[in-house]
C-alpha positions in Angstrom: 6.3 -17.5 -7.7 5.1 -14.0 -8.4 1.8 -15.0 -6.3 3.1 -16.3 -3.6 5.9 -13.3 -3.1 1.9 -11.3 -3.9 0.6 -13.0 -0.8 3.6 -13.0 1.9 4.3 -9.2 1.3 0.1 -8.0 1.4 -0.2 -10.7 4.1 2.8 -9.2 6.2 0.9 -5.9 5.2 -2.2 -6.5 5.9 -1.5 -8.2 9.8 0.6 -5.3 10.7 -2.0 -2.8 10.3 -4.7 -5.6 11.8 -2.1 -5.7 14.7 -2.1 -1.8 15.3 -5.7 -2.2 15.9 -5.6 -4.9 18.1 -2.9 -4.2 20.7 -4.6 -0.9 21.3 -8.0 -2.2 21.3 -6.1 -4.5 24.3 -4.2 -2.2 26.0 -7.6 0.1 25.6 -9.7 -2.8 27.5 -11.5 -3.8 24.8 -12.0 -7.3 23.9 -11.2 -8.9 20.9 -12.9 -11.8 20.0 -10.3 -13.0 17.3 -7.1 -12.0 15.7 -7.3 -14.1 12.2 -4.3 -14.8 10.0 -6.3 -14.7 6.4 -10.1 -15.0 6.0 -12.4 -17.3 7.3 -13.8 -20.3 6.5 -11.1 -21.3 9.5 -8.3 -23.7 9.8 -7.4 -23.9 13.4 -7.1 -22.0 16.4 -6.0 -21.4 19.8 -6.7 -19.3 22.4 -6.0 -19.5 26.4 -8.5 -20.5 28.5 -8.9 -18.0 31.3 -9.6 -20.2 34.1 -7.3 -23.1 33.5 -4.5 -21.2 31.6 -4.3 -23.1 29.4 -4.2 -23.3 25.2 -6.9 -24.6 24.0 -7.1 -25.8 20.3 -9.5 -25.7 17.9 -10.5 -27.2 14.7 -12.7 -26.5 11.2 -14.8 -23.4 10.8 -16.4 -21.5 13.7 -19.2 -18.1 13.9 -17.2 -15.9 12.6 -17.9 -15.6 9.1 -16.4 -14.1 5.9 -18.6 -11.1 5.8 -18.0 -10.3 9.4 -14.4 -10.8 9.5 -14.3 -8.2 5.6 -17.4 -6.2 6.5 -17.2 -6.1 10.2 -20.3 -7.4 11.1 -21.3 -7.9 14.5 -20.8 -11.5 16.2 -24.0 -12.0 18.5 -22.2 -13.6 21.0 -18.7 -14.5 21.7 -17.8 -18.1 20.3 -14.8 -18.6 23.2 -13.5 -16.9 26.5 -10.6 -15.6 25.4 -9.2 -14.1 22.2 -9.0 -17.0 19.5 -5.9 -16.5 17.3 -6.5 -18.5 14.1 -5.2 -19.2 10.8 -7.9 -19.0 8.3 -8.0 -20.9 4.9 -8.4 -17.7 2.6 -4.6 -16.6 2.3 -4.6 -12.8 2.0 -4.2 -10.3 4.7 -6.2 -10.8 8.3 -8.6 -9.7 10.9 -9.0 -8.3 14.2 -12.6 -8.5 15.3 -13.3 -6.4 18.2 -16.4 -6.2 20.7 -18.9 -4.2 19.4 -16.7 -1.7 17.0 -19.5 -0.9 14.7 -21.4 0.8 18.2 -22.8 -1.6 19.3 -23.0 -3.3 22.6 -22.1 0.5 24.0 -23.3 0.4 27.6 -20.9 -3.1 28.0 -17.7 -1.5 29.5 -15.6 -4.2 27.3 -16.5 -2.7 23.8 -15.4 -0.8 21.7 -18.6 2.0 21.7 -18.4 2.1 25.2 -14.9 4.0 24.9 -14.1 7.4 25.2 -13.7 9.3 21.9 -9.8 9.6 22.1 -9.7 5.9 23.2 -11.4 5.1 19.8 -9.3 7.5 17.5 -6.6 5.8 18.7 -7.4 2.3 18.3 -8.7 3.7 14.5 -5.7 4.9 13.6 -3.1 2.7 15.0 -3.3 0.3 11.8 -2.2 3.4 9.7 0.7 4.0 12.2 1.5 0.8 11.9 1.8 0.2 7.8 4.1 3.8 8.2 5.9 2.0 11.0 6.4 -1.1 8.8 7.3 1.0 6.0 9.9 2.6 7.9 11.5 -0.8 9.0 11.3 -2.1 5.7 13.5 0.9 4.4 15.8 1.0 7.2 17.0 -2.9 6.2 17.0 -2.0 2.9 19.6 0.6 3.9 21.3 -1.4 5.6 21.7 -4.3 2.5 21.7 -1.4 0.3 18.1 0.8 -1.3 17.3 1.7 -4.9 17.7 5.9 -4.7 17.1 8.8 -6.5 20.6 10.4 -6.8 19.1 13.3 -8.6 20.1 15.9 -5.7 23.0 14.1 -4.8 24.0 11.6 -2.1 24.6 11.9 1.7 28.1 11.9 2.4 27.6 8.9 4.8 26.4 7.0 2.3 28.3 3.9 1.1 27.4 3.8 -3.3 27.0 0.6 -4.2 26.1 1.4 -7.8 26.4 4.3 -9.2 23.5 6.4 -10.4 21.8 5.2 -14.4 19.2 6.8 -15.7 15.9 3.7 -15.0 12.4 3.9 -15.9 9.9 4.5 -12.5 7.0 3.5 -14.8 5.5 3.8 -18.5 2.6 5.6 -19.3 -0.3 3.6 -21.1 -1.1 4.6 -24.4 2.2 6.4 -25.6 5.5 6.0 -27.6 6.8 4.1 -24.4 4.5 1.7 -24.4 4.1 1.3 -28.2 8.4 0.6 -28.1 8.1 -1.7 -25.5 10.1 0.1 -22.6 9.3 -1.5 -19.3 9.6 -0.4 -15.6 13.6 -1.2 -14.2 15.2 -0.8 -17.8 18.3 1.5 -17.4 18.7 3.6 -20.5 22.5 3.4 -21.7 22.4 5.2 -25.1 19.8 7.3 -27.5 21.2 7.7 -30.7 24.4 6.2 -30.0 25.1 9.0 -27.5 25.6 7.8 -24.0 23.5 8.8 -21.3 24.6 10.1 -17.8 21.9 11.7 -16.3 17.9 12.2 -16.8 18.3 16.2 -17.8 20.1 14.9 -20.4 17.6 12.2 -21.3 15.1 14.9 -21.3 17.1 17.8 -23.0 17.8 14.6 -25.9 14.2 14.2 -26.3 12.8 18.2 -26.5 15.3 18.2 -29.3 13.6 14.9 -30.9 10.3 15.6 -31.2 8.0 13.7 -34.1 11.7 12.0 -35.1 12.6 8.4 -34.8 15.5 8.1 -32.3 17.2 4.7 -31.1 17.3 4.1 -27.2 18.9 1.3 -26.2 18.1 0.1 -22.9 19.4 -2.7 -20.7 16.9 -5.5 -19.3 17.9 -8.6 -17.3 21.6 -8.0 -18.5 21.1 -8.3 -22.2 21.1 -4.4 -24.0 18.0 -4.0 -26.7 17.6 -1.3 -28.8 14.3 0.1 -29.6 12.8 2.6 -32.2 10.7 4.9 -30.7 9.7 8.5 -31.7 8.8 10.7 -29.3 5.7 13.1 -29.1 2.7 15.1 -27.3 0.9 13.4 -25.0 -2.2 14.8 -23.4 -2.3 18.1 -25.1 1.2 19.4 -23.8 3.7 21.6 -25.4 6.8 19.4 -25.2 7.5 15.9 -26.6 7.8 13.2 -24.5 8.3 9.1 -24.6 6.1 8.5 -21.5 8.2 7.7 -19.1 9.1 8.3 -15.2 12.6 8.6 -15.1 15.4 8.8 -11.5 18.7 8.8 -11.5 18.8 5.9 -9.7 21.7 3.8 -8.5 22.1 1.9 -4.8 23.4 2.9 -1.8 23.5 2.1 1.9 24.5 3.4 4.8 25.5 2.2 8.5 23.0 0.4 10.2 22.9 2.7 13.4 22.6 5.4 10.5 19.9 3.5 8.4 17.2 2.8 10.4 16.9 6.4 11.3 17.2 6.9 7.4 14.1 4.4 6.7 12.1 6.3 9.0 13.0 9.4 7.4 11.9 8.1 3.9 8.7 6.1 5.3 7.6 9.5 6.7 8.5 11.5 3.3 6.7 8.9 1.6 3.7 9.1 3.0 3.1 12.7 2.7 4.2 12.4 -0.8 1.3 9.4 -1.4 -0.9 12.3 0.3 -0.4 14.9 -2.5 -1.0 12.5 -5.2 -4.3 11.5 -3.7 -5.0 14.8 -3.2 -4.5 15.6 -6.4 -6.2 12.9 -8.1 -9.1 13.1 -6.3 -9.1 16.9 -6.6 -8.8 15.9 -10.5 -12.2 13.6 -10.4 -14.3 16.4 -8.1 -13.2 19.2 -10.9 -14.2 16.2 -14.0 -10.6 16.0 -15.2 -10.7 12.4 -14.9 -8.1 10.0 -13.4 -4.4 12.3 -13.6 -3.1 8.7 -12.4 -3.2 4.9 -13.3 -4.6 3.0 -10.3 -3.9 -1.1 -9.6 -6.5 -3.3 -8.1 -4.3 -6.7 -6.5 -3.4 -7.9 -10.4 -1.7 -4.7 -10.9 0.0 -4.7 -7.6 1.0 -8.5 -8.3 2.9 -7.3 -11.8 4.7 -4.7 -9.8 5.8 -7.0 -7.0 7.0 -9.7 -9.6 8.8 -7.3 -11.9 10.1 -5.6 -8.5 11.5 -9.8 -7.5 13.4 -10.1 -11.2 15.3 -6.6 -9.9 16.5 -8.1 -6.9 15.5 -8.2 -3.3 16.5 -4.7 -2.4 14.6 -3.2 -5.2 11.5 -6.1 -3.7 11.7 -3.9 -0.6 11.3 -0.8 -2.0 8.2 -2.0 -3.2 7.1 -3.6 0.0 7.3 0.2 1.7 5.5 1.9 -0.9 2.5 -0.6 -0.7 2.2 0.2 2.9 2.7 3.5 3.0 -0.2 3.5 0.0 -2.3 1.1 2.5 -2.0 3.5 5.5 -3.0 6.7 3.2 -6.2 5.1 1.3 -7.3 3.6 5.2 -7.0 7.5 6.9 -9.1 9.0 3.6 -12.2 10.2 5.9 -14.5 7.8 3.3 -17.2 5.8 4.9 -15.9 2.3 5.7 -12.3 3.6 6.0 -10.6 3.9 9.5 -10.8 7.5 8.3 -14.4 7.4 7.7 -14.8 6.1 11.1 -12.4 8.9 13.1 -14.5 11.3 10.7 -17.9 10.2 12.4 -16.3 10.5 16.1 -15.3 13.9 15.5 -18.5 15.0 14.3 -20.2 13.6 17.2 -17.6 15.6 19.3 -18.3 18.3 17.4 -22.7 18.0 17.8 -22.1 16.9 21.8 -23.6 13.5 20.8 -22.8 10.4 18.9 -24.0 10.1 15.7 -27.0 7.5 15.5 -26.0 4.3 15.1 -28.4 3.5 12.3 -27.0 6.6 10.1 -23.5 5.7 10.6 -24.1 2.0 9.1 -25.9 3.1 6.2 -22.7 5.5 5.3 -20.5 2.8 5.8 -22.3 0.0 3.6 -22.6 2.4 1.0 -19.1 3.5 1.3 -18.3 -0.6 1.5 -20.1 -1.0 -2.1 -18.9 2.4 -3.1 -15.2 0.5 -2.8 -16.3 -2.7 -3.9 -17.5 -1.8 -7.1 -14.2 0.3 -7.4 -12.2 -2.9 -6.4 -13.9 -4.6 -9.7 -13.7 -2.4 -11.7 -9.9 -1.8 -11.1 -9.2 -5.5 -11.3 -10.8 -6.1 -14.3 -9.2 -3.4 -16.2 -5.7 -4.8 -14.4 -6.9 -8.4 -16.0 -7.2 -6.7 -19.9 -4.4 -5.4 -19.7 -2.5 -8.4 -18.9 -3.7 -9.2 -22.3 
């Protein structure tokens, strides 16, 4: 089940931002020569014949290929006269393959190089607008059904609690007394040392006190309470004992629904720039040789998260949802090679030197930037896979 809930939410993902690109790329006059529901090999198709008007079907694998539609390789020549919409046998994500968006084909009015700079920094970075757009609508219904929050800073007064704020574990750090306990991501910490807890300060203010001392926590997981023995200490060289843990004061709320869409928005955008510092950050930490200051997850990693977000409920499900977006749309406008950022990056420059950069020099960053991020992609995975185990 945890799959499948995997596939819906990063294919819903995926065709948003695929759509961004596509109905500008239209309303931009380029053409697309297919809008593909998963990856190719292909299932069927259909697309509307421009001279009959009407849909026109089609069956089994076509040109387009699974390089081309992951890679964006150019398609010599268009397979059929009209945008083919198809539903592709590889279930994750989508494609929106437009008319020479790699430069070439630039003196055919139709395609993509052809365009005016602006025309193309649009139809770039309307897939990002789109996953913070998503993100926002995602929130705003989980407003309206009622949205896992930080209650830390207190609560709008037109909010409606549903639950009242416990003190719940965000995430557990690898390699610490968290981990070693067995504390998970969604337990709600009732009690350490039989003294109840209200709030995180006091959490935190319980374990300063503790340091190098066994303490019991008992936590509540799926209904049932368990108590653990767990000792906090340093982690990382710092000064103060921790368990290695995220904490929030986090209980549900919602709010009106002419009140929580405007809300979602609000959070979507918040979100994102707050995705923004901690890539900033960690890259910042590789460039200076610090290392990784954060855990990354490849798909496997992502896949736990969603299925431990499904046991919490659906609202908690959404939450989720958002964050993966807004994490899409951040990594995709990184000016990398191979990235819609990368791309906007070489347009600027061009704008910059009076002249596009050459073609030829623009691939080669972009294949290396491709393997650059496959060979990250593997990695990541991998280590995701060991430590399933």
């Amino acid at each position: 089940m945890t799959i499948i809930i995997f596939i819906i939410i990063l294919g819903i993902i995926v065709l948003a931002h695929e759509f961004g690109h596509f109905i500008t790329a239209r309303k931009s006059g380029m053409k697309v020569y297919e809008f593909g529901i998963g990856f190719p090999p292909r299932a069927i198709g259909v697309y509307r014949d421009p001279k009959t008007k009407k849909f026109v079907w089609v069956f089994g694998k076509g040109k387009t290929k699974l390089k081309q539609a992951v890679a964006g390789e150019e398609i010599e020549e268009q397979e059929f006269p009209a945008t083919l919409y198809s539903l592709n046998w590889l279930p994750i994500g989508g494609f929106c393959k437009i008319k020479g968006e790699n430069g070439e084909k630039a003196v055919e009015p139709d395609s993509f190089g052809y365009q005016k700079a602006w025309k193309k920094v649009i139809v770039l970075s309307a897939g990002v607008i789109m996953n913070v757009i998503l993100a926002g609508i995602v929130l705003g219904i989980g407003f309206i059904i009622g949205l896992p929050t930080d209650m830390s800073q207190g609560v709008d007064k037109r909010a409606i609690v549903i639950t009242p704020a416990e003190v719940m574990i965000q995430s557990v750090e690898k390699n610490t007394p968290a981990e070693t306990a067995g504390i998970q991501y969604g337990d709600v910490v009732i009690s350490i040392n039989d003294e109840f807890i209200v709030n995180t300060a006091q959490m935190q203010e319980i374990i300063k006190n503790n340091g190098d001392k066994e303490i019991k926590l008992v936590v509540r997981r799926n209904g049932e309470e368990l108590s653990l023995q767990i000792t906090p200490s340093l982690i990382k060289e710092e000064t103060t004992p921790r368990l290695g843990v995220m904490l929030a004061d986090a209980g549900v709320i919602r709010y009106p629904w002419y009140i929580a869409l405007a809300k979602g928005f609000i959070a979507a955008g918040i979100g994102f720039v707050n995705i923004m510092i901690t890539f900033y950050i960690l890259i910042k930490g590789l460039i200076v040789g610090q290392g990784l200051m954060f855990e990354l997850a490849g798909p496997v990693g992502i896949a736990t998260i969603v299925g431990q977000g499904a046991k919490l409920g659906i609202n908690y499900l959404l939450n989720i949802t958002a964050m993966i977006s807004l994490s899409l749309a951040v990594i995709n406008i990184l000016p990398f090679p191979a990235l819609d950022g990368g791309r906007i990056l070489f347009i600027l420059i061009g704008g910059i030197i009076r002249r596009p950069v050459p073609l030829k020099y623009e691939q080669i960053a972009h294949t290396l930037g491709f393997l650059l991020l496959m060979v990250l992609f593997i990695f990541i995975t991998a280590r995701d896979v060991i430590n399933l185990f």
